[in-house]
N, CA, C and O atoms as CSV, one atom per row, in Angstrom:
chain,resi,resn,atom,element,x,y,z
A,1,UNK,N,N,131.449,70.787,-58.978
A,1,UNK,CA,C,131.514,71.718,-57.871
A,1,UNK,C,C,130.561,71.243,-56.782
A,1,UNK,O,O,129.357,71.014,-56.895
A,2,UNK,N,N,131.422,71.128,-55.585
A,2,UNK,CA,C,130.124,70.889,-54.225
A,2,UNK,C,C,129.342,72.032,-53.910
A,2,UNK,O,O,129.831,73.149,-53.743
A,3,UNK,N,N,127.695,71.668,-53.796
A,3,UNK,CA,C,126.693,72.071,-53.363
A,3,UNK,C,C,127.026,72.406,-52.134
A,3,UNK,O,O,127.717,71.636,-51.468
A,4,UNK,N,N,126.443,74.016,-51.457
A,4,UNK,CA,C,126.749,73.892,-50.019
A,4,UNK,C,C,124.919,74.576,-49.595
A,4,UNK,O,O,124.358,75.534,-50.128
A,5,UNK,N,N,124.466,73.804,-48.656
A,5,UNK,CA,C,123.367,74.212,-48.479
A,5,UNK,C,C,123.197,75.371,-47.486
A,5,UNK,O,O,124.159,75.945,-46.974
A,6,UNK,N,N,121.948,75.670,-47.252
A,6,UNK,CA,C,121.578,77.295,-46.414
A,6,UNK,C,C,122.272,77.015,-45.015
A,6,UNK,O,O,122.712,78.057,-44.529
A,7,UNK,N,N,122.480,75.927,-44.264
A,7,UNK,CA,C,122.596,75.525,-43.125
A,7,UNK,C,C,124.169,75.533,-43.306
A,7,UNK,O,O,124.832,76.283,-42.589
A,8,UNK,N,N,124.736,74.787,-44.165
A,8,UNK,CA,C,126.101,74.498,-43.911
A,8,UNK,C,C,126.575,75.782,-43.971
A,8,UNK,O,O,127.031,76.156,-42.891
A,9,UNK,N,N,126.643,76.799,-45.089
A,9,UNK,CA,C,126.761,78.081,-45.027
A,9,UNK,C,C,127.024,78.943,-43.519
A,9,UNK,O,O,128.117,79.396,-43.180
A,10,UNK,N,N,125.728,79.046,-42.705
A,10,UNK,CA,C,125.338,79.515,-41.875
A,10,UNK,C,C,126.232,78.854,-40.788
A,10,UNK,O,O,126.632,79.662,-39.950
A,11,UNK,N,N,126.626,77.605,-40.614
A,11,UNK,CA,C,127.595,77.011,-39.520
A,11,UNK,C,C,128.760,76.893,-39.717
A,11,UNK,O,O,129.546,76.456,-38.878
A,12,UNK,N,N,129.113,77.327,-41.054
A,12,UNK,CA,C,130.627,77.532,-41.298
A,12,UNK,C,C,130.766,78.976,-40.708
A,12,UNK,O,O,131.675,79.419,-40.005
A,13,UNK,N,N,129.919,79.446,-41.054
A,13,UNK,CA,C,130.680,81.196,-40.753
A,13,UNK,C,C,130.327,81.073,-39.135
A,13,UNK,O,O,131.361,81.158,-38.473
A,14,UNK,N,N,129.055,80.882,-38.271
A,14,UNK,CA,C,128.960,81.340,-36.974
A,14,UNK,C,C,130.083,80.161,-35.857
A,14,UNK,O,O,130.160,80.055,-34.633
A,15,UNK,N,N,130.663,79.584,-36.773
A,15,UNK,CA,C,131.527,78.585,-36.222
A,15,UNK,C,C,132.966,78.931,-36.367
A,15,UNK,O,O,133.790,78.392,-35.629
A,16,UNK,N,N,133.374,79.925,-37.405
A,16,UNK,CA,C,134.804,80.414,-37.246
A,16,UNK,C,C,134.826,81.818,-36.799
A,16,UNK,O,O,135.887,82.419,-36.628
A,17,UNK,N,N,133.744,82.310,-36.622
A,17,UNK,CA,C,133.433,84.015,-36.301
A,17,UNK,C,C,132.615,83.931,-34.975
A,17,UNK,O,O,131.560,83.296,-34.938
A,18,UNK,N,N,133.104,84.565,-33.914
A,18,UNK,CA,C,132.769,85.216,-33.210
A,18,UNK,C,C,131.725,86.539,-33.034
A,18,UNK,O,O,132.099,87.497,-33.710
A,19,UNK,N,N,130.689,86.736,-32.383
A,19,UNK,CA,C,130.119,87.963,-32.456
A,19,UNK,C,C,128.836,87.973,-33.651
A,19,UNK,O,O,127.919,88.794,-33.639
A,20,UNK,N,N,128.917,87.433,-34.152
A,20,UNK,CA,C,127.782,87.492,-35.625
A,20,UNK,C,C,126.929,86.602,-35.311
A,20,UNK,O,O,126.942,85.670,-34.506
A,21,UNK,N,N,125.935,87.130,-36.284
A,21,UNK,CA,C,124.959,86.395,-36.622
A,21,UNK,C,C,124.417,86.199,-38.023
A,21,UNK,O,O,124.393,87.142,-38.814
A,22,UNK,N,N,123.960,84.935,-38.360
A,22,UNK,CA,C,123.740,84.810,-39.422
A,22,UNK,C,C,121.932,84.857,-39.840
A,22,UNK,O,O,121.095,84.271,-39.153
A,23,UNK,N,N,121.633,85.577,-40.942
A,23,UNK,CA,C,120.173,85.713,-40.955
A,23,UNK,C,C,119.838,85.045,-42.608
A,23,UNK,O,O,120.783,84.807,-43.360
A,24,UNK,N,N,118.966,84.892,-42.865
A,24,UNK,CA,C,118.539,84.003,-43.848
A,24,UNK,C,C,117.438,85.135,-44.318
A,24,UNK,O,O,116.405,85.391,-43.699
A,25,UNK,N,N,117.950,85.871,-45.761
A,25,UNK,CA,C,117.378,87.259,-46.501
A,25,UNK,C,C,116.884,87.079,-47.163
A,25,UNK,O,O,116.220,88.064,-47.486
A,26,UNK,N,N,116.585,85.627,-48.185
A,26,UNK,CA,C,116.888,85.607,-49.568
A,26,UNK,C,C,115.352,86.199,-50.278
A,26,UNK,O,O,115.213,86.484,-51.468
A,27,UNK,N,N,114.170,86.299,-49.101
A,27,UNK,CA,C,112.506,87.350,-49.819
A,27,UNK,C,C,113.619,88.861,-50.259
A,27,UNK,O,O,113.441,89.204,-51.428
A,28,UNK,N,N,114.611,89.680,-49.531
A,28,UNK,CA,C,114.846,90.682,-49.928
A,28,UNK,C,C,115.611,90.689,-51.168
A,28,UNK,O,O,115.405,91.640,-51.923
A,29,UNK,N,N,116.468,89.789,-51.521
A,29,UNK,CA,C,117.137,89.793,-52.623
A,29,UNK,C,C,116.591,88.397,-53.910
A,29,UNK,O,O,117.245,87.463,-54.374
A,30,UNK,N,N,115.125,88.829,-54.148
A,30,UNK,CA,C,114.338,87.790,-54.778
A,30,UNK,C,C,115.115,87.105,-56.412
A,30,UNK,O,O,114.734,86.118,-57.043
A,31,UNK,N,N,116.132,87.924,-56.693
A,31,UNK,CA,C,117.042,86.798,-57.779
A,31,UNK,C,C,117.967,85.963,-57.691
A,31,UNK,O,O,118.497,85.216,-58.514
A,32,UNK,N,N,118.171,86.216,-56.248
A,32,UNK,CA,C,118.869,85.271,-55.984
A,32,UNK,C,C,118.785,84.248,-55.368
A,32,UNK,O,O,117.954,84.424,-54.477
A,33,UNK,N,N,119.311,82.945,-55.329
A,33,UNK,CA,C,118.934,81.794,-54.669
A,33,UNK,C,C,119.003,81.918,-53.312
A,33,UNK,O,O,118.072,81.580,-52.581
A,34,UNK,N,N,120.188,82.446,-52.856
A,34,UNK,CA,C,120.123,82.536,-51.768
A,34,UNK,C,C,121.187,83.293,-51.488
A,34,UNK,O,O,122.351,83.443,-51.860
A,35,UNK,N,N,119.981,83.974,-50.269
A,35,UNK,CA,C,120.874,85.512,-49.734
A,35,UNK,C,C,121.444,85.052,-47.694
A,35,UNK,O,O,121.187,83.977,-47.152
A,36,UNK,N,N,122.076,86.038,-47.137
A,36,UNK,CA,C,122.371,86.015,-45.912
A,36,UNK,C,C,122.799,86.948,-45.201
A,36,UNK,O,O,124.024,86.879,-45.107
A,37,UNK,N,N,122.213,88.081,-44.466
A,37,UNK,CA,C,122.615,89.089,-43.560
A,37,UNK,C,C,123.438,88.162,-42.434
A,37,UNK,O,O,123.164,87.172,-41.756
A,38,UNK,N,N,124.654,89.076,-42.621
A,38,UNK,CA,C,125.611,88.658,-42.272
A,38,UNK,C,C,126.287,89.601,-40.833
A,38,UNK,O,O,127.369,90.189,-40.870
A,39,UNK,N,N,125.108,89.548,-39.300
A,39,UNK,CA,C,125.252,90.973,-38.843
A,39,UNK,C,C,126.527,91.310,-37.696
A,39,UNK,O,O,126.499,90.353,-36.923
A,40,UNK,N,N,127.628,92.267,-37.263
A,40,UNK,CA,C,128.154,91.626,-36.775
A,40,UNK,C,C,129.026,93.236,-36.570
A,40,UNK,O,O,128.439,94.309,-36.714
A,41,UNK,N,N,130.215,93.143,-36.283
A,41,UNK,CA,C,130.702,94.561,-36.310
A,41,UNK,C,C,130.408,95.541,-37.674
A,41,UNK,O,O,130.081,96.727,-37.716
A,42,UNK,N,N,130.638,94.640,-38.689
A,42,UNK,CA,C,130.124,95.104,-40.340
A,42,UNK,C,C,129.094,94.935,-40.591
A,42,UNK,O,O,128.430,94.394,-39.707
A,43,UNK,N,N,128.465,95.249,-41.751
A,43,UNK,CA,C,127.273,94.530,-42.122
A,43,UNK,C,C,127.685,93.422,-43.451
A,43,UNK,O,O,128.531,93.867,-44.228
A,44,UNK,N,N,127.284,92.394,-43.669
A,44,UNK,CA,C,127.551,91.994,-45.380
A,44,UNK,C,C,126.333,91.016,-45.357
A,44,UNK,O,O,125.584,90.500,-44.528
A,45,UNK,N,N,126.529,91.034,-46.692
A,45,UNK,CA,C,125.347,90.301,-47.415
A,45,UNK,C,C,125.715,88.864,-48.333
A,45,UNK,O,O,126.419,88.898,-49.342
A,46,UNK,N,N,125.297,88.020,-47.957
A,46,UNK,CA,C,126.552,86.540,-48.589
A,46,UNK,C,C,124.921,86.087,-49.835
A,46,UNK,O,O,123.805,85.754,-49.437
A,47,UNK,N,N,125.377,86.247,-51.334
A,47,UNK,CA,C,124.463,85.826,-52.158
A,47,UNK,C,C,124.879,84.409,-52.750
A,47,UNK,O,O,125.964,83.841,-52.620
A,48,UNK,N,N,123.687,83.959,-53.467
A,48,UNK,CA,C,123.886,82.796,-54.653
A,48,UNK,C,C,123.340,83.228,-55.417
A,48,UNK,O,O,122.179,83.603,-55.257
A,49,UNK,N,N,124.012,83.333,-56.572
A,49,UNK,CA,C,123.063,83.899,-58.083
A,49,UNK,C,C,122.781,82.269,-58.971
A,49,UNK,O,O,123.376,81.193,-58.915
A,50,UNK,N,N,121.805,82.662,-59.615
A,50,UNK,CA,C,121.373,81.813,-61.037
A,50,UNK,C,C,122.668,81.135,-61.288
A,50,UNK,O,O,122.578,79.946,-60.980
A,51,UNK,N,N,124.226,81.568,-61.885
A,51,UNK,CA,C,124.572,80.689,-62.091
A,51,UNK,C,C,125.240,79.919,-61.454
A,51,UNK,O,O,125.909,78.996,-61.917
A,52,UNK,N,N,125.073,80.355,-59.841
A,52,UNK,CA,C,126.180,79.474,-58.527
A,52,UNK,C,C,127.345,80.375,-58.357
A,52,UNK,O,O,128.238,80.195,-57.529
A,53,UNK,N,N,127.259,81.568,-59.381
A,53,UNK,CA,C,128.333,82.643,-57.827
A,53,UNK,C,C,128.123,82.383,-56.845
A,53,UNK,O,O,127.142,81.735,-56.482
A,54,UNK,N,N,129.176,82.913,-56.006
A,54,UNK,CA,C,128.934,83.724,-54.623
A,54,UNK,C,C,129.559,84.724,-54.454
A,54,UNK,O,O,130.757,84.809,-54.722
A,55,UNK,N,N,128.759,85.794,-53.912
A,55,UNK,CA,C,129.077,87.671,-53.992
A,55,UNK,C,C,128.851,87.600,-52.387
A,55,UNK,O,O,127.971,86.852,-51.960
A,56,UNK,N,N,129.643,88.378,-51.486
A,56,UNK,CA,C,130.153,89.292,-50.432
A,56,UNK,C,C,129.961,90.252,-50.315
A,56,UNK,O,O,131.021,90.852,-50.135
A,57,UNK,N,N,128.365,91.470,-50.288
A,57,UNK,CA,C,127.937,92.299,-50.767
A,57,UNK,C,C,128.618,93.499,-48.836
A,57,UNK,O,O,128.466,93.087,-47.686
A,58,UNK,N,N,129.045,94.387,-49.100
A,58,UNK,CA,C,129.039,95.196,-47.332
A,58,UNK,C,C,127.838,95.955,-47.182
A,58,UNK,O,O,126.880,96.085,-47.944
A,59,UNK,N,N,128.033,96.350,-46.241
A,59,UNK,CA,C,126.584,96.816,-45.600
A,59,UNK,C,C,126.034,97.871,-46.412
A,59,UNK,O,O,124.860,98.162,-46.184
A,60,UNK,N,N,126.749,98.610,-47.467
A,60,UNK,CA,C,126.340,99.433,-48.711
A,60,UNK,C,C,125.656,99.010,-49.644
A,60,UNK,O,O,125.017,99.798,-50.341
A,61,UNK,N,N,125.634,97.313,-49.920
A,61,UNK,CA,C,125.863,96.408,-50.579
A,61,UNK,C,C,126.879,96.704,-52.217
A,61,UNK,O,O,126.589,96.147,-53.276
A,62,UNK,N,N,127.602,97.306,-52.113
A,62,UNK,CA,C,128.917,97.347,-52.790
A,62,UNK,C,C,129.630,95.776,-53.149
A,62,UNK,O,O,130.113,95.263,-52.139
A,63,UNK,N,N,129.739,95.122,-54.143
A,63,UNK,CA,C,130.425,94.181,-53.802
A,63,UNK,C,C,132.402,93.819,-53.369
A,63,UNK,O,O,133.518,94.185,-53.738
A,64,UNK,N,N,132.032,93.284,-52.802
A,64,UNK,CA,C,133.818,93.101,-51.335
A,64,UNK,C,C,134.181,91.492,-52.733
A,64,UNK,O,O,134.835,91.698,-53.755
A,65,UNK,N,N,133.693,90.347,-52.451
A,65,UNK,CA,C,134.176,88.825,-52.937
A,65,UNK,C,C,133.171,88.604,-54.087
A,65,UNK,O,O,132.039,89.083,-54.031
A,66,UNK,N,N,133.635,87.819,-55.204
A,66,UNK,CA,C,133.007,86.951,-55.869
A,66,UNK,C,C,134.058,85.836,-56.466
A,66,UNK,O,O,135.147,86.038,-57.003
A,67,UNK,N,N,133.178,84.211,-56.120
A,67,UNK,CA,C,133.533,83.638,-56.514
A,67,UNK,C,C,132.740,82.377,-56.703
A,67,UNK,O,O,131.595,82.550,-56.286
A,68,UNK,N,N,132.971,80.956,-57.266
A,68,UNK,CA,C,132.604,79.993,-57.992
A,68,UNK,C,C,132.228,78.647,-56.918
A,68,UNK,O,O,131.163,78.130,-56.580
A,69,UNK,N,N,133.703,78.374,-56.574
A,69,UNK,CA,C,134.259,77.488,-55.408
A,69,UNK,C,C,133.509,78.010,-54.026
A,69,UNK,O,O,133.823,79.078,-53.500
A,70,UNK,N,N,132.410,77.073,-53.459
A,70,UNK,CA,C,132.276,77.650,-51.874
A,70,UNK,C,C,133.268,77.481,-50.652
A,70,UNK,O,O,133.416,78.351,-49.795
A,71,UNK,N,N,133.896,76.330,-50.665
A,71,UNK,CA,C,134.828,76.344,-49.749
A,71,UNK,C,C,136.101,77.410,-49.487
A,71,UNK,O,O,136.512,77.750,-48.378
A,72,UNK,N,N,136.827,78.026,-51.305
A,72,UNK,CA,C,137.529,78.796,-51.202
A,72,UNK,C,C,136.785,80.071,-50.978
A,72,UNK,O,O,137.485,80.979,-50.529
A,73,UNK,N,N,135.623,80.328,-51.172
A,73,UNK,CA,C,134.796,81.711,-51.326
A,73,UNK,C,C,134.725,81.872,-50.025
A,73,UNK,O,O,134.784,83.014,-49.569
A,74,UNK,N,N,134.571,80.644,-49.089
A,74,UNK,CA,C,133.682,81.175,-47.656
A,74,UNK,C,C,134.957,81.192,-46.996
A,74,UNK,O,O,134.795,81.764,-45.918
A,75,UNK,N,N,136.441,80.743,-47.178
A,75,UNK,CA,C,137.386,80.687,-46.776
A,75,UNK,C,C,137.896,82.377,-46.722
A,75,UNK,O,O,138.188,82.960,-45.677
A,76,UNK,N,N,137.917,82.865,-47.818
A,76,UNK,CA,C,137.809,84.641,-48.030
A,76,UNK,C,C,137.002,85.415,-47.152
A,76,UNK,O,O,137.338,86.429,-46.541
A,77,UNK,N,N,135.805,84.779,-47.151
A,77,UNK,CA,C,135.313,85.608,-46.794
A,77,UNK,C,C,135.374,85.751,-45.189
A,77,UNK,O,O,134.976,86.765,-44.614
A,78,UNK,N,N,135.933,84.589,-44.502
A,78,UNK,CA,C,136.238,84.392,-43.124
A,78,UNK,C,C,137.500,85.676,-43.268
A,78,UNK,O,O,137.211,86.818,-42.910
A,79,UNK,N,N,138.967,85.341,-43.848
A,79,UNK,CA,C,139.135,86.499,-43.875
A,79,UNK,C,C,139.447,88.081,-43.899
A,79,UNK,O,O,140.187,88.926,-43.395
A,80,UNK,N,N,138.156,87.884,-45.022
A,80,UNK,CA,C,137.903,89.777,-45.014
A,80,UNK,C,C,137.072,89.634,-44.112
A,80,UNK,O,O,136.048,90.102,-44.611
A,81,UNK,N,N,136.884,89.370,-43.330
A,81,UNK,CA,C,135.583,89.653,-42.063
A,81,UNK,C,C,136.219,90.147,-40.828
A,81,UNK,O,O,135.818,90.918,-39.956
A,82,UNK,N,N,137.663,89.290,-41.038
A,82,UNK,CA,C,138.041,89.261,-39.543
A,82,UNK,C,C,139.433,89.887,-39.478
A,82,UNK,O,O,140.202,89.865,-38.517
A,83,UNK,N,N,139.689,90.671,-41.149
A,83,UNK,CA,C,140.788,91.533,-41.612
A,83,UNK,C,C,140.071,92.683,-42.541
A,83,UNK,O,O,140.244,92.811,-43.753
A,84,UNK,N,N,139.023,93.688,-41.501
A,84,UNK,CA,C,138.645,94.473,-42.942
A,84,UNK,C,C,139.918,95.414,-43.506
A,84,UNK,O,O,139.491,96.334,-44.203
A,85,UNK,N,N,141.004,95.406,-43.405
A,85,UNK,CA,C,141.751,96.285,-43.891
A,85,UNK,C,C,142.464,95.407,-45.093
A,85,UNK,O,O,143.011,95.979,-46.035
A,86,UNK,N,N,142.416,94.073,-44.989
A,86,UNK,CA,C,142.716,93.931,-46.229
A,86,UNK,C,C,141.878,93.213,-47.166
A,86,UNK,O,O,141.154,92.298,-46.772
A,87,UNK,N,N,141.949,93.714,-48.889
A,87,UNK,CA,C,141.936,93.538,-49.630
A,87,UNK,C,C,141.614,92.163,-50.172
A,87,UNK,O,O,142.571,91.885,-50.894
A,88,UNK,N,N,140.634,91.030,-50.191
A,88,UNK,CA,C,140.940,89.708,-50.707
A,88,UNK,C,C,140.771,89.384,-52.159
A,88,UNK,O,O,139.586,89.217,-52.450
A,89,UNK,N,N,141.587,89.249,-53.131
A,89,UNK,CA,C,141.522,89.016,-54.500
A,89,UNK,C,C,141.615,87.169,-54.521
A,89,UNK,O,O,142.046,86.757,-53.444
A,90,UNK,N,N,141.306,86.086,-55.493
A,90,UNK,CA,C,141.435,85.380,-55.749
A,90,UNK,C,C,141.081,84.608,-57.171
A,90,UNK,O,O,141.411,83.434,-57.335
């Protein structure tokens, strides 16, 4: 599985999304490797856990995505961002 670092993350999403901003959280969510306020018409929260998930938390932090793959994960999560009415399963 490809590694995607804090940066690539952050320029994939402010590069297909309009309006957002990407913030770098990960002191608030200290188990995880890495977190990302995600601020923008919604709120979401983009994590990395211990074993290389990635969770899509909304501004409730409820979780919206989880998945393994970053390219297909951040592909979702482009979007449910930019379709909150629908549903993304994968």
């Amino acid at each position: 599985m490809k590694t995607v670092t804090a940066k690539e993350i952050e320029d994939y999403l402010t590069n297909r999304l309009g309006g957002i901003s990407v913030i770098d959280i990960h002191i608030e969510f200290p188990n995880d490797l890495q977190a990302f306020h995600i601020e923008g018409e919604n709120d979401y929260y983009l994590l990395q856990d211990a074993q290389k998930m990635y969770h899509l938390l909304d501004g409730k932090r409820e979780e919206k995505l989880v998945g393994e793959d970053p390219e297909k994960f951040l592909a979702h999560v482009i979007q449910l961002i930019t379709n909150e009415d629908t549903t993304v399963t994968y």
